[in-house]
N, C-alpha and C positions, 0 to 999 in steps of 0.2 A: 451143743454146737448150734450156734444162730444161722439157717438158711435162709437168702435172700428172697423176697415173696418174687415169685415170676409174675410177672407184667401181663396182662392181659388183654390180648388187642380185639375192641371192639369194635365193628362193621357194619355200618347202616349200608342200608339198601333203599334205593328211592326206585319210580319208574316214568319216565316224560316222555309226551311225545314229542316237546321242546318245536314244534312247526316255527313259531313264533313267538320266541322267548319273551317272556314279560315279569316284572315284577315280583309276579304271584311266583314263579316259575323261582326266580332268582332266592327268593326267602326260604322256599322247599328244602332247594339246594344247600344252601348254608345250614339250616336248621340242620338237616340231615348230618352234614360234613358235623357244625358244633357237636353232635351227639353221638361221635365216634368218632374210633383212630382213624377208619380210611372208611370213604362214602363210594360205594361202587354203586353206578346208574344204570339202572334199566331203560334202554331207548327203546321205544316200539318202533320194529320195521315196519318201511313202508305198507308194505302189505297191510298188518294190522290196521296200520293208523289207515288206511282207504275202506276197511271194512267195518270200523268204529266210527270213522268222522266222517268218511265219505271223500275227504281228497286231504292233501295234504301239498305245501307250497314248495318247498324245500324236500330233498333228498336224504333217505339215513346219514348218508356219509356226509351232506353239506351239515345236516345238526350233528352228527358226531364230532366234528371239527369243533362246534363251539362248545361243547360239551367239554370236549377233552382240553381244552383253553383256558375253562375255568379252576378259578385256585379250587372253590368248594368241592371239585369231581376229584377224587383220586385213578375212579376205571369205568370207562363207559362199556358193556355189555348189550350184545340187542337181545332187543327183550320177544320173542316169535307167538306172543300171545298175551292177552291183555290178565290173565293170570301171571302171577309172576313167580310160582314154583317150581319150574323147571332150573331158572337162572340160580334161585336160593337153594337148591340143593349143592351145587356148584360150589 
């Protein structure tokens, strides 16, 4: 008896701090989405992104917006450390 092969749903995981989306940002993304079924984002909260960059222009939730807008995002996730093993256990 022939069993159908189960489908295996691959997941990339990317992490932005997306302040101020640019090019570089936008090829990640895609890159990411192209190399799996569903691209889940890691966004650095605020927080982070003040204690990595130093300030940050925009709000989690005003880049979350555009995050979740874009076709390449399947789930935006915040990401509370610029490790991003907590989120990937998940």
């Amino acid at each position: 008896m022939n069993h159908p092969k189960e489908k295996t749903t691959r997941i990339t995981y990317s992490t932005v701090m997306a302040d101020l989306l640019h090019y570089g940002h936008l090829r990640i993304l895609q890159i990411a989405k192209d190399s799996g079924d569903i691209h889940i984002c890691g966004l650095l909260s605020d927080e982070v992104c003040q204690n990595w960059w130093g300030w940050n222009i925009c709000t989690f939730e005003e880049r979350k917006a555009v995050l979740q807008n874009m076709s390449c995002v399947d789930r935006v996730l915040m990401q509370n450390s610029i490790d991003p093993t907590e989120n990937l256990q998940l």
